[in-house]
C-alpha positions, -999 to +999 in steps of 0.1 A: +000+000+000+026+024+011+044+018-025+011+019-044+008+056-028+043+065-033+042+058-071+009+078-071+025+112-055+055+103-083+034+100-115+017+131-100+046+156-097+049+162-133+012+170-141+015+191-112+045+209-129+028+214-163+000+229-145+020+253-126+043+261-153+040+298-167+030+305-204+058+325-219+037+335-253+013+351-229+040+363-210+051+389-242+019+405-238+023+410-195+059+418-205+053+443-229+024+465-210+045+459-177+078+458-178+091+473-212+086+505-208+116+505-179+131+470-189+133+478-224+130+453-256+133+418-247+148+424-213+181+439-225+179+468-206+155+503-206+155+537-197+150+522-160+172+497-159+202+492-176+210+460-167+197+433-190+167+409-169+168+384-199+174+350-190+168+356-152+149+319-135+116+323-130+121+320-090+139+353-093+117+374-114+087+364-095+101+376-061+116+409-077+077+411-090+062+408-053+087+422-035+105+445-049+141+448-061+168+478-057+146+506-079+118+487-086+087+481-063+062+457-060+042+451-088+005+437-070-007+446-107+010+418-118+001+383-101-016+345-106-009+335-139-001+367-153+032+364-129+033+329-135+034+341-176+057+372-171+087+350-152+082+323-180+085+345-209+117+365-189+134+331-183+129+320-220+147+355-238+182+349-246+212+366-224 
């Protein structure tokens, strides 16, 4: 029994990753009403910020989102899968 649940939980975790995975196509669109405008084109670095955010891991774009980093403050505007999206679509842009 205690296998029969431990291969359940298993063959669970990856539907449970797909499902909380981020859409980075929908991502563009948060991206580009959000974040461009100090970020600048494909995360290379705005008026804003100079540093380029491309390629950052989702993990870190989501907390400098709801928390806040250096300049930037928290962005409530920006949360569920809209965050989820946003943090995708920043991961997947070339450094």
């Amino acid at each position: 029994m205690k296998r029969f649940a431990v291969a359940l939980i298993l063959l669970a975790l990856p539907v449970t990753a797909a499902f909380a995975a981020g859409d980075a196509k929908a991502g563009e669109a948060v991206y580009n009403s959000k974040c461009k405008g100090c970020h600048g084109v494909a995360g290379a670095g705005g008026a804003m910020d100079k540093s380029s955010i491309a390629g950052t891991s989702e993990a870190e774009t989501k907390a400098a989102i709801e928390k806040g980093k250096g300049k930037m403050k928290p962005m409530a505007s920006v949360s569920g899968a809209a965050l989820d999206n946003v943090a995708a679509y920043i991961a997947s842009l070339k450094k």
